[in-house]
VEXDREN-2710 file (C-alpha; in Angstrom, 1 decimal):
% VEXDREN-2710
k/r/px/py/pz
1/UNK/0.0/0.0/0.0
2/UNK/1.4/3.6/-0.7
3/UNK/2.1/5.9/2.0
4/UNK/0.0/9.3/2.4
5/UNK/1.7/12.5/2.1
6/UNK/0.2/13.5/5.8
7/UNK/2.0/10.4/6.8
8/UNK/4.9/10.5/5.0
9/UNK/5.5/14.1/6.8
10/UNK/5.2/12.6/9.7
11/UNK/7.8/9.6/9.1
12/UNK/10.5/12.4/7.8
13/UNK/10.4/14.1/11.1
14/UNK/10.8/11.0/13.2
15/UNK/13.9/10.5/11.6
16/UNK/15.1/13.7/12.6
17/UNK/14.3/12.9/16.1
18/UNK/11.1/14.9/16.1
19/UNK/8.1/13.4/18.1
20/UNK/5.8/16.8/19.2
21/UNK/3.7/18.9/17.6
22/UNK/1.7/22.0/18.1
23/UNK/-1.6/23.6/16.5
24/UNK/-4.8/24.2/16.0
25/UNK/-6.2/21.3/14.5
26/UNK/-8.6/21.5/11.0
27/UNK/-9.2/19.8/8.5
28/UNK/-5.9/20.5/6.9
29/UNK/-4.4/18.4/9.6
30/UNK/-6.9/16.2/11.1
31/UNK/-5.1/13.3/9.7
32/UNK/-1.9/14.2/10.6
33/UNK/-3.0/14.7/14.0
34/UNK/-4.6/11.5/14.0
35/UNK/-1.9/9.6/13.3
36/UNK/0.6/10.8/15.4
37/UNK/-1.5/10.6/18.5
38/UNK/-1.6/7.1/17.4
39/UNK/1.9/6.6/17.1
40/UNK/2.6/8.4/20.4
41/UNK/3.9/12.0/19.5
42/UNK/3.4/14.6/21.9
43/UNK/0.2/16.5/19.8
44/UNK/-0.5/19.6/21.8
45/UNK/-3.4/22.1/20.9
46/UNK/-3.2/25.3/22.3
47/UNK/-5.5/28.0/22.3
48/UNK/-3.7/31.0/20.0
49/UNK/-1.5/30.1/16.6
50/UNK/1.5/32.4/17.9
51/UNK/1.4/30.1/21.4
52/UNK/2.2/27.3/18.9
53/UNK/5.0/28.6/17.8
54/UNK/6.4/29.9/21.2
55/UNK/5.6/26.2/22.5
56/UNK/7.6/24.5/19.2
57/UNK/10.2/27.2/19.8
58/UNK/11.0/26.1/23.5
59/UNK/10.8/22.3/22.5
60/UNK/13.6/22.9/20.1
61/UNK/15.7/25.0/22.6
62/UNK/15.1/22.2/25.6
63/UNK/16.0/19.2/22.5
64/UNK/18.6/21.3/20.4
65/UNK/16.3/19.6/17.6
66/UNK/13.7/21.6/14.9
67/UNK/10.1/21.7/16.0
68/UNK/7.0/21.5/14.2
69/UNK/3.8/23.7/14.3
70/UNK/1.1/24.2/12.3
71/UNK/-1.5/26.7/11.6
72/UNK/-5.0/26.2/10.0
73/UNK/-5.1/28.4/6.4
74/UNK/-5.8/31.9/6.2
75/UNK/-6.4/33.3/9.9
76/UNK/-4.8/30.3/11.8
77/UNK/-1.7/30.9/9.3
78/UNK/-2.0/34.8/9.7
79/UNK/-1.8/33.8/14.1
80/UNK/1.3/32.2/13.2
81/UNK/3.5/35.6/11.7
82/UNK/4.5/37.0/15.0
83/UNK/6.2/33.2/16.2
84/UNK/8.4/33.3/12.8
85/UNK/9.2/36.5/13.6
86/UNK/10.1/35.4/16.2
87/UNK/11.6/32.7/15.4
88/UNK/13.5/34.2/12.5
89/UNK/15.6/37.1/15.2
90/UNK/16.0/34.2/18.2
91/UNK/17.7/31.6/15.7
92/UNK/15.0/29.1/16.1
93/UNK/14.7/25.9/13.6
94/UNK/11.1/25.7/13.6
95/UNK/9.3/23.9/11.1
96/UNK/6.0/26.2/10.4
97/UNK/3.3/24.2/8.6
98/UNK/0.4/26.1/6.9
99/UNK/-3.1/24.7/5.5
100/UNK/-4.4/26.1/2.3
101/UNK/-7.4/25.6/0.1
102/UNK/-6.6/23.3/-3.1
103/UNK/-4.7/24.9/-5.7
104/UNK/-7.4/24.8/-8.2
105/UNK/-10.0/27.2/-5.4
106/UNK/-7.1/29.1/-5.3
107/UNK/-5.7/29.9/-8.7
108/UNK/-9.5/30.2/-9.9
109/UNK/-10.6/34.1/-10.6
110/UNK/-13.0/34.7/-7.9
111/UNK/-14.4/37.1/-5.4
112/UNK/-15.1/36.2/-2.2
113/UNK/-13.3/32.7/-1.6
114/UNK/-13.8/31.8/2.2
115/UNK/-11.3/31.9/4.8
116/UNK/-8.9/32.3/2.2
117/UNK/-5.9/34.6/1.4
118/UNK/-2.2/34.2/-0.8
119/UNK/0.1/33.5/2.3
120/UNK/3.3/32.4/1.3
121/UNK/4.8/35.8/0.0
122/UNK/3.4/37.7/3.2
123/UNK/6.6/35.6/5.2
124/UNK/9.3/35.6/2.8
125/UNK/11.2/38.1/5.4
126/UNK/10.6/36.0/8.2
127/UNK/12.0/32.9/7.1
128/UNK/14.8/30.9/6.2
129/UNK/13.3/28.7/4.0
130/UNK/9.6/29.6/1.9
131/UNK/8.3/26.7/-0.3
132/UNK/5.0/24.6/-1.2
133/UNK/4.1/20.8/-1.8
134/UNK/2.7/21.6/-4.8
135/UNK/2.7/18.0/-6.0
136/UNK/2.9/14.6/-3.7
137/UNK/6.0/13.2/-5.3
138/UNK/7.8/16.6/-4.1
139/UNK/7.5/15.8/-0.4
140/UNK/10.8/14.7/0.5
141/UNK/12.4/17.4/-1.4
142/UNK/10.4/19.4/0.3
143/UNK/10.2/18.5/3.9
144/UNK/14.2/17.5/3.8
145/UNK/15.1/21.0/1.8
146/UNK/12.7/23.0/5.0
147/UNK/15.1/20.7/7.6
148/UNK/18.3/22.0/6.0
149/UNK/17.5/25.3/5.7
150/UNK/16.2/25.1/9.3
151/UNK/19.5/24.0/10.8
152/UNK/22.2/24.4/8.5
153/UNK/24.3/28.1/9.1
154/UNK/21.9/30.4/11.4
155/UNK/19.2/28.3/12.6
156/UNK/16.0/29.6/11.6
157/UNK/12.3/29.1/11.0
158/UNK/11.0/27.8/7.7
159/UNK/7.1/28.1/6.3
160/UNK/6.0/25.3/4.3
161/UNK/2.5/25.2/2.8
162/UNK/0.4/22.3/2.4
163/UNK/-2.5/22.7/0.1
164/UNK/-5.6/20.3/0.9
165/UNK/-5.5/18.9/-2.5
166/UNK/-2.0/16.8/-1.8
167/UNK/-3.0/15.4/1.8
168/UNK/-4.3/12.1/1.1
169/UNK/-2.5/11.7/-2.2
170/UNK/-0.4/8.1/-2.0
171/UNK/3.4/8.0/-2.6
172/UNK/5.7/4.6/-3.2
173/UNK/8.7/5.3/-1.4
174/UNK/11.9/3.9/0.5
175/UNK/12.0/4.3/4.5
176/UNK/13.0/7.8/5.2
177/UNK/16.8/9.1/4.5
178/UNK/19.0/9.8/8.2
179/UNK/19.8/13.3/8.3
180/UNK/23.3/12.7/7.0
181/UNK/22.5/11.6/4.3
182/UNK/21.2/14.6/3.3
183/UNK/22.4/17.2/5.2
184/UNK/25.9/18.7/7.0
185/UNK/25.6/17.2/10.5
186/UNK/28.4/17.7/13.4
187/UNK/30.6/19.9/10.9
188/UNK/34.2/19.9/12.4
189/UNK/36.7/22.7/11.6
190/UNK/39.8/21.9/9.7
191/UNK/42.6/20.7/12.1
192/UNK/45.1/23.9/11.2
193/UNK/42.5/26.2/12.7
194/UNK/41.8/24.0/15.7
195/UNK/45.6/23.7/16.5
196/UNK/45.8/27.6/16.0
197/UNK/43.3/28.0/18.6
198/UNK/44.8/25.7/21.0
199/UNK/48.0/27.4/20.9
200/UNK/46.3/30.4/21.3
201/UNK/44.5/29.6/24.5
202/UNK/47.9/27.7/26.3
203/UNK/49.5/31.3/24.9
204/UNK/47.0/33.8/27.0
205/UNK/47.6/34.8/30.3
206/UNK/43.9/35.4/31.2
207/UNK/41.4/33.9/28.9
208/UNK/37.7/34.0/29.1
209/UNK/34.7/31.7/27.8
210/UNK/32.1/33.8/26.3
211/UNK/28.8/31.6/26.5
212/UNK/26.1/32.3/24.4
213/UNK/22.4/31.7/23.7
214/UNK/23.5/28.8/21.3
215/UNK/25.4/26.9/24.1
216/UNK/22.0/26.0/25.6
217/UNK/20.0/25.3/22.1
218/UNK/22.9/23.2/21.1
219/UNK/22.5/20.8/24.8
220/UNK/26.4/21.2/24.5
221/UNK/27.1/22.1/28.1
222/UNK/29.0/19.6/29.2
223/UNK/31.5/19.7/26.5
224/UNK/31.7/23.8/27.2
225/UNK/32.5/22.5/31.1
226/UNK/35.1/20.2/29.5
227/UNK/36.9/22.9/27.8
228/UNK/36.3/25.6/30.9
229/UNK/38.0/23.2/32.9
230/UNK/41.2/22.4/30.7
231/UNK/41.4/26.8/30.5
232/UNK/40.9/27.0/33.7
233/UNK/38.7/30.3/32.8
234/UNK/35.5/32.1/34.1
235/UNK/32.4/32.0/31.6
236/UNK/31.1/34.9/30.8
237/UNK/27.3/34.9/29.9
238/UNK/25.9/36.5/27.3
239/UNK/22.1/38.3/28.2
240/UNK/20.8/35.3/26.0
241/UNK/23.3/32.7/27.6
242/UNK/21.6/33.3/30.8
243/UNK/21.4/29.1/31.5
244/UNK/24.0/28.0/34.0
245/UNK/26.1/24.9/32.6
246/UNK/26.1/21.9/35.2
247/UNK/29.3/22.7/37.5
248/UNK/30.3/25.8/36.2
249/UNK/27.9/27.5/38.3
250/UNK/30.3/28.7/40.7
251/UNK/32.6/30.6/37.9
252/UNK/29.6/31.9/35.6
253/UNK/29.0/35.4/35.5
254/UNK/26.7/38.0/33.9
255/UNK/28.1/40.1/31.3
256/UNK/27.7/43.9/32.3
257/UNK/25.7/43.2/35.7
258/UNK/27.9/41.5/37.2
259/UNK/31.7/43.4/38.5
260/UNK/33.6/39.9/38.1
261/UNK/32.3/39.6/34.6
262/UNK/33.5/43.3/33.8
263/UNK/36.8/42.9/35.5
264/UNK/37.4/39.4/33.4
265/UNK/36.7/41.1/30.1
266/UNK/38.6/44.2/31.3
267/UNK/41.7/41.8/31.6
268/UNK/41.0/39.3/29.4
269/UNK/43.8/38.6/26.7
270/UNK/41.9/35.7/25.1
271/UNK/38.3/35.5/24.7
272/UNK/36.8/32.2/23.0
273/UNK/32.9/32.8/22.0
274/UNK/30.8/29.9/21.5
275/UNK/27.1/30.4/20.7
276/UNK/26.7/34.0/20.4
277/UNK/26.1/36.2/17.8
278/UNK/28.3/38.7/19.4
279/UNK/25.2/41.4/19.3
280/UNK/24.5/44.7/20.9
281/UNK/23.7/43.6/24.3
282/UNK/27.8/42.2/24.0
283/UNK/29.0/45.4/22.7
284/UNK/29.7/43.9/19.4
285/UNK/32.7/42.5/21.4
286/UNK/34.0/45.9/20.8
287/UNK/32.4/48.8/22.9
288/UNK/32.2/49.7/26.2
289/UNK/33.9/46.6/28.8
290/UNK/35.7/45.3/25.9
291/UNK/38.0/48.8/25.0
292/UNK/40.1/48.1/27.4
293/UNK/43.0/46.2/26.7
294/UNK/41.4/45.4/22.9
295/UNK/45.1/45.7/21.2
296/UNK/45.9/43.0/23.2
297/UNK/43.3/40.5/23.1
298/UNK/42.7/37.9/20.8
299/UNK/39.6/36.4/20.1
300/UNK/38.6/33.0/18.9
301/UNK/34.6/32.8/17.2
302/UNK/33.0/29.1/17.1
303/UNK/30.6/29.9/14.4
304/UNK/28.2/27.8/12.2
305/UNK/27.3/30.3/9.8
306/UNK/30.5/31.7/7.5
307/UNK/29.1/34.7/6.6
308/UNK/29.2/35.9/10.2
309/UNK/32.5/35.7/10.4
310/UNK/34.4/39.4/11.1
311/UNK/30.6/41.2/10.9
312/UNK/30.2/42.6/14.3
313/UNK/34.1/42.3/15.1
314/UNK/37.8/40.9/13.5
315/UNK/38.2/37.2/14.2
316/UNK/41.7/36.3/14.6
317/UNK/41.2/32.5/14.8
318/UNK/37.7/31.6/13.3
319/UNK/36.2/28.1/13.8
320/UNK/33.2/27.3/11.5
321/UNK/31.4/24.9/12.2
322/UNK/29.0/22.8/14.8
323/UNK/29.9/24.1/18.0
324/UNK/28.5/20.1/19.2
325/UNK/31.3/18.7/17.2
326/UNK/34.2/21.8/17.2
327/UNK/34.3/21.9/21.8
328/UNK/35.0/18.6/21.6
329/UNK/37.8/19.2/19.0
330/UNK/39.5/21.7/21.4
331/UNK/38.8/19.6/24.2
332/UNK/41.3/17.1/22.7
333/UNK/43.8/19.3/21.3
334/UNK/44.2/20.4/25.2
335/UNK/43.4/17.6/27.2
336/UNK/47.3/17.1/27.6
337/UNK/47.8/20.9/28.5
338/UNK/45.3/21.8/31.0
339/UNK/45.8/25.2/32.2
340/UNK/46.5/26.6/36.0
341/UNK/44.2/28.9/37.3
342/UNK/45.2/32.7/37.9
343/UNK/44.7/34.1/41.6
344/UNK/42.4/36.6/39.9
345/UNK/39.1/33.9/38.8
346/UNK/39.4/32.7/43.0
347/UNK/38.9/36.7/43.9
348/UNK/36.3/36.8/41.0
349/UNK/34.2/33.7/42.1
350/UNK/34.4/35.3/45.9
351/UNK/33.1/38.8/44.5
352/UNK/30.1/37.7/43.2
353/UNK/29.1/35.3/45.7
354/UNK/29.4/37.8/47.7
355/UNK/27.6/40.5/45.8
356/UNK/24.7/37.7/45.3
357/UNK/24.9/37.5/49.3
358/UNK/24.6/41.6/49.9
359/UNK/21.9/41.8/47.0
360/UNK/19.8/38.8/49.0
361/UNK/20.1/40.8/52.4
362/UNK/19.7/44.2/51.2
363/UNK/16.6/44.0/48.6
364/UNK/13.9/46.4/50.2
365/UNK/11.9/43.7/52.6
366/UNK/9.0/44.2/55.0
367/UNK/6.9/46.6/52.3
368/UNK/3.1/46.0/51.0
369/UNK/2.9/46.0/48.1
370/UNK/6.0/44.5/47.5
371/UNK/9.0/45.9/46.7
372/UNK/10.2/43.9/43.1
373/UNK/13.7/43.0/43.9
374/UNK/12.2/41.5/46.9
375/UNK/10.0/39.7/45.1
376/UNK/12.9/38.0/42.8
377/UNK/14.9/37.2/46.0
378/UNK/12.1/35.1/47.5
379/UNK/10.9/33.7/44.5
380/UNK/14.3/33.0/43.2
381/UNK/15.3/31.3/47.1
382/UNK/12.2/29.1/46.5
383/UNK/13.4/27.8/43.0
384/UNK/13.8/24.0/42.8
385/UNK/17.3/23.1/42.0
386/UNK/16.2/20.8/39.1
387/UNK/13.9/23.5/37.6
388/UNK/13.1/25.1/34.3
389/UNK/13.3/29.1/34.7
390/UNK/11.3/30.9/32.8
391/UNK/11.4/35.3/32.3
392/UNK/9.2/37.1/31.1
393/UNK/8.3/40.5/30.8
394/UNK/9.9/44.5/31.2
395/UNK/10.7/45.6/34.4
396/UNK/10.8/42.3/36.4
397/UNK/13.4/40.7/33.8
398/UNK/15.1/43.6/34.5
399/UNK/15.2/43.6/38.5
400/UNK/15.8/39.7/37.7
401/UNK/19.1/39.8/36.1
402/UNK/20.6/41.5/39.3
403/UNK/18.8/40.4/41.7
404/UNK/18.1/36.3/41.0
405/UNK/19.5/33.8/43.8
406/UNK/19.0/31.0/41.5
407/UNK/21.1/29.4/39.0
408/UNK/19.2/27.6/36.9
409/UNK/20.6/25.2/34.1
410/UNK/18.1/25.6/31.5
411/UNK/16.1/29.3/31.1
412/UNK/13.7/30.1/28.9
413/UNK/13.9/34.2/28.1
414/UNK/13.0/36.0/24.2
415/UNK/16.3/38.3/24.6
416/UNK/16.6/38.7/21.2
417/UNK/13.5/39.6/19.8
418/UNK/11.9/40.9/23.4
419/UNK/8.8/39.6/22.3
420/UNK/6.7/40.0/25.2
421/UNK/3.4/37.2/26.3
422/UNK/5.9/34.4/25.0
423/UNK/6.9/33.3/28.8
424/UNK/3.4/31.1/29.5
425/UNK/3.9/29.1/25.8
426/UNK/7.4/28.4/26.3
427/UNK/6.5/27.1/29.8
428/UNK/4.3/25.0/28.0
429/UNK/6.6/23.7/25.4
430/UNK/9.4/23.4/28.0
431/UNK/7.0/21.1/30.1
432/UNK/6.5/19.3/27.2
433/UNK/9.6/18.7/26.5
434/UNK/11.0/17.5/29.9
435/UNK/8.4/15.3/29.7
436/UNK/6.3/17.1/32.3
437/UNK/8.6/16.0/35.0
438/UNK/10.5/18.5/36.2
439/UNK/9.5/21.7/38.2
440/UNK/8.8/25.1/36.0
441/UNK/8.9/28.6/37.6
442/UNK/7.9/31.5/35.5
443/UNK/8.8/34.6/37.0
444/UNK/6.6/37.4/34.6
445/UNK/5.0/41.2/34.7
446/UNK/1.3/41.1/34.8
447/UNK/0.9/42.7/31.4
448/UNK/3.1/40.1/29.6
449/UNK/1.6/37.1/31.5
450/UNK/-1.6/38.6/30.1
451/UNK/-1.0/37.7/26.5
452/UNK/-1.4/34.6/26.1
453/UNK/-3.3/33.7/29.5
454/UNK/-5.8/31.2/28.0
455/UNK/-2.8/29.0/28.0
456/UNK/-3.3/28.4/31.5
457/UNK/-6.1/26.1/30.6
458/UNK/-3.2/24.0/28.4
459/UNK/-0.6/24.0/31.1
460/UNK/-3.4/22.4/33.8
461/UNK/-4.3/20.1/30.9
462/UNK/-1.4/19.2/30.6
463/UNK/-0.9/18.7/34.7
464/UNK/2.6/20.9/34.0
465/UNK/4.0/21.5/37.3
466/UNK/4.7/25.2/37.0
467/UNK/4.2/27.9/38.7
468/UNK/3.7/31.4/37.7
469/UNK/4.7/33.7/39.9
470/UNK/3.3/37.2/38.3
471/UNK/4.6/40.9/39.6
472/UNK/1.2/42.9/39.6
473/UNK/1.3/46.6/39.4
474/UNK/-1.2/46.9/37.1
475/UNK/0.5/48.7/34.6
476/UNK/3.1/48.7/31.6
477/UNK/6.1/49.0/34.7
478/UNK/8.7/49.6/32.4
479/UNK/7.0/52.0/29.9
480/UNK/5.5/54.4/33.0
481/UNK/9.3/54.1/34.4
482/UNK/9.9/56.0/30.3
483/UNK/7.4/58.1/30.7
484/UNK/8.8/59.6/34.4
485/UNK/12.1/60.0/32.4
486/UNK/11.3/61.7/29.3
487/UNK/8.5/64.0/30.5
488/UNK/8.9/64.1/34.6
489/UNK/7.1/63.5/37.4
490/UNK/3.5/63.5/37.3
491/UNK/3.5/63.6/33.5
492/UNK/0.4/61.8/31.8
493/UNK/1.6/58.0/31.3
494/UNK/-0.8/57.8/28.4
495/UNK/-1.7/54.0/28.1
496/UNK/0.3/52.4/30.5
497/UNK/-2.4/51.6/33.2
498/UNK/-5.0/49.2/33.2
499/UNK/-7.4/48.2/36.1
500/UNK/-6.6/47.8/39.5
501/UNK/-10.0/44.9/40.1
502/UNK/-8.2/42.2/38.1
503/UNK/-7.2/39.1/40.2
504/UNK/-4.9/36.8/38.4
505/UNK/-4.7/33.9/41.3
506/UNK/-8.9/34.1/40.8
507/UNK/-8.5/34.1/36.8
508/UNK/-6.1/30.8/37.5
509/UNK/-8.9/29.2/39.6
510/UNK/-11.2/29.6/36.4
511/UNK/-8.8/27.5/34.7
512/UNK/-8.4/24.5/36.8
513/UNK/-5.2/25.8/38.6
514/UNK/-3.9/26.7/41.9
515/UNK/-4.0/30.2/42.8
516/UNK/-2.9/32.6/45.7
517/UNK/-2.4/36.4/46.5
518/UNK/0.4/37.9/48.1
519/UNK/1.5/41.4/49.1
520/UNK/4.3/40.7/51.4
521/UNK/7.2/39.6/51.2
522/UNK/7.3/37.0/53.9
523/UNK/4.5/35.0/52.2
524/UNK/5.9/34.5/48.4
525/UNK/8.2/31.7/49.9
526/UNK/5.4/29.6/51.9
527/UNK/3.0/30.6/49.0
528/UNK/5.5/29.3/46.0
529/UNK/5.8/26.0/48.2
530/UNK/2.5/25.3/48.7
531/UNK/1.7/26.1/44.5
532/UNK/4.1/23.1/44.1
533/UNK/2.7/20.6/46.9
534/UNK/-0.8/21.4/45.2
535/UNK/0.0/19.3/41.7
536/UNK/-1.5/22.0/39.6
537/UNK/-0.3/24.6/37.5
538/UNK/-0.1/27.2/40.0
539/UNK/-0.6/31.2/39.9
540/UNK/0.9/33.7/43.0
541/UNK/-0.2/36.9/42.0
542/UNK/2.6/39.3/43.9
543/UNK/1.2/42.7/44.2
544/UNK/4.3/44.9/43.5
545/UNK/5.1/48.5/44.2
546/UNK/4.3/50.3/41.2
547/UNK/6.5/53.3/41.8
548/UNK/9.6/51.1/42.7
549/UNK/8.7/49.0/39.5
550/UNK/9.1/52.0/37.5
551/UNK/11.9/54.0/38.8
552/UNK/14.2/51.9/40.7
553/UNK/15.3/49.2/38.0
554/UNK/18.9/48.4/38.9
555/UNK/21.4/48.7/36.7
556/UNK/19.2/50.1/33.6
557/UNK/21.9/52.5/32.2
558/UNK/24.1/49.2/31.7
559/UNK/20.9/47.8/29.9
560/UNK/20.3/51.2/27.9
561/UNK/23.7/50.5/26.0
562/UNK/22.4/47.7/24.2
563/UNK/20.3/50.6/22.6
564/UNK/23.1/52.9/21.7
565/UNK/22.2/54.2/18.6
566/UNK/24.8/54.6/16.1
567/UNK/27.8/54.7/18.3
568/UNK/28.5/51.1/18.5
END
């Protein structure tokens, strides 16, 4: 019997390792959805397109895999524009399947065809990858060209269009192709250029890891501990690189926000980045922290895509590739010359413990509402230690990157893109992907966790065990804190306010979760606890201090930087 092209979709994903998917089901994809409920996939409908994507996004950065999601044709499709946008700027590989009417409806010259509209051309600048299975036999090339695209040089998203006159079309073909077979997979560097960079690093006095975003997408943490170890050097996060690698905790510091992570870059003769795009929040490598010293420094750039090489900054020792497969080619090169650590990375580990220490003690306490970097103290104390971190949101990410106790392994944050509303969906796809087993905390603003709220009802579906632990000041915190500076005190804060009656914890309870209000500081603790010990998806609404919310952001002249217009 011939295989079905809905099937066949499905068995070319498997063999990329791909076993969840996300959408709004329709008749487009009824089969699809059929089958691979059947044959055990994670199938996960949502309430809103764009959650979709933000779900198949996480899944991809908790598997270092593509995702799939789809979207039902015209308005289901048009839902789907902000998550490839998304998408596109965070260097996700998801796969984004549209529905359309038959090719015959829609080449016809009519008025007035129903939920129809020409959609591939509207997303040409969002993806990598923009093509249609026009005929059955064309699947393969298809599917396998949208998988390349996806994760060959910048990951990316990819829109592929599958018009209802090719779904239940038969096709007589061989067991799917493995991904090497048709694709570059674990691309080393060439030998020369890995022995320059090892004689680089045993060369440098004081060299530094830069960790980016990519480190986490890639899973390749423990190979990034590996070659930490054998430097003997600090890791410097990236904002994006904000997930702690498994024993490097300890040495890991915050570029910008953190004095030991200054003081390393200030000194640092040797940087090696891995994962990072080397983007404004970084300086370009070359502004601000990094002037110091920059004659003498030499930088090494593990980089997948070519054509990035020398954009934002010279390379002197570039190494394209896979950074899975090039780590561990360093790793060897200097297993046999591990370095000694300088005096300065014991005085920079003791610094920022103790600046963590001094933040934890001094954070405004014993205030109602709540004062927000108290809020991220205790909530960030109550963290489990196996946990997913989610951010999300203006002025609470903000307070969160100085003041968080917790050093979470995997976190889930749209730095990139600062898409807000995306923190609930990734929860979601981030539960999905750790198999709903491990402990989620999403630490969001009220307007952002706002967005997407109906997902709420998918998380307690879906008996995640998250809890969202929601700063509520019942206003845009971040935008009133721009109003205050561009216009003054008592200025109008046009549009930045909405209504002080709205009870999240009760809006949870409507969904089949666990809810609880808090306005003091000695309760988030006990309340975060007993969200857990409940076995539901959980809501604390934290009632915040809206005029500390707005004006007391720490450290948000480092963070206005980034935005330096022209002079980077």
């Amino acid at each position: 019997m011939g295989v079905k092209v809905y099937e066949r979709i499905l068995d070319l994903f498997e063999a990329e390792g791909i076993n969840t998917i996300f959408g709004i089901p329709d008749p487009n994809f009824v089969h699809m959805f059929h089958l691979a409920e059947e044959r055990g996939w994670n199938v996960v409908a949502p309430h809103h397109e764009e959650s979709a994507g933000f779900m198949a996004e996480a899944v991809s950065r908790m598997t270092g895999k593509a995702s799939v999601c789809i979207g039902t044709l015209g308005p289901g499709v048009a839902n789907l524009a902000g998550a490839m946008m998304c998408a596109k700027v965070e260097n996700s590989p998801v796969i984004f399947l549209g529905g359309q009417r038959a090719r015959i409806t829609e080449q016809r010259v009519r008025r007035g065809r129903i939920q129809f509209v020409k959609q591939a051309e509207l997303f040409d600048p969002s993806v990598k990858y923009n093509a249609s299975i026009e005929y059955a036999d064309q699947t393969d090339e298809v599917i396998r060209e949208g998988l390349r695209k996806a994760l060959s040089g910048t990951p990316g998203p990819v829109y592929i269009e599958y018009p209802s006159h090719v779904i239940l079309e038969e096709l007589d073909v061989p067991a799917p192709l493995p991904p090497s077979a048709y694709r570059l997979v674990n691309q080393t560097a060439g030998q020369d250029r890995i022995d320059a960079a090892a004689a680089a690093i045993r060369a440098a006095s004081q060299p530094i890891l830069l960790v980016g975003h990519g480190v986490h997408t890639a899973r390749a943490g423990e190979s990034v501990k590996a070659l930490a170890d054998l430097m003997a050097a600090p890791a410097i996060q990236t904002s994006g690189g904000t997930s702690y690698i498994r024993g490097l905790e300890d040495r890991t510091f915050p570029y910008g926000f953190s004095p030991s992570a200054v003081d390393a870059v200030v000194k640092s003769d040797l940087v090696v980045a891995i994962g990072t795009e080397l983007g404004e929040p970084v300086h370009y490598g070359r502004g601000r922290h990094w002037l110091a010293n920059e004659a003498n420094r030499t930088w090494i750039l593990i980089e997948q895509d070519p054509e990035a090489i020398g954009v934002n900054r010279p390379i002197d020792v570039p190494l394209v590739g896979d950074l899975r497969a090039i780590v561990p080619q360093l790793v060897e090169a200097l297993k046999d010359t591990p370095r000694t650590a300088t005096p300065e990375l014991a005085e920079w580990i003791k610094q920022d413990a103790d600046r963590l220490a001094e933040l934890a003690q001094t954070a405004p306490s014993g205030l109602s509402p709540v004062h927000p970097a108290r809020l991220i103290v205790e909530a960030t104390k109550a963290f489990p230690s196996d946990g997913i971190m989610v951010r999300d949101g203006g002025a609470t990410t903000i307070f969160g990157w100085t003041y968080s106790q917790a050093k979470p392994n995997d976190v889930m944050w749209n730095q990139n893109f600062g898409h807000l509303g995306t923190g609930l969906p990734y929860a979601v796809g981030a539960g999905v992907a750790a198999g709903g087993k491990r402990p989620m905390m999403l630490i969001t603003g009220d307007s952002s966790f706002q967005f997407h709220i109906a997902e709420l009802e998918t998380a307690a579906r879906l008996n995640l065990p998250l809890v969202c632990v929601v700063a509520v000041d019942y206003a845009w915190g971040l935008e009133v804190g721009v109003y205050k500076r561009t216009f003054g005190q008592g200025s109008l804060e046009t549009g930045t306010h909405w209504s002080t009656n709205t009870r999240l914890d009760k809006v949870a309870e409507g969904f089949g979760c666990y809810g609880e209000y808090v306005e003091r500081d000695e309760d988030i603790a006990p309340a975060i606890k007993r969200a857990y010990a409940s076995g539901k998806t959980a809501v604390i609404h934290v009632a915040v201090d809206p005029k500390a919310n707005s004006e007391e952001m720490p450290s948000y002249d480092e963070f206005r930087t980034w935005y330096a217009e022209g002079t980077q």
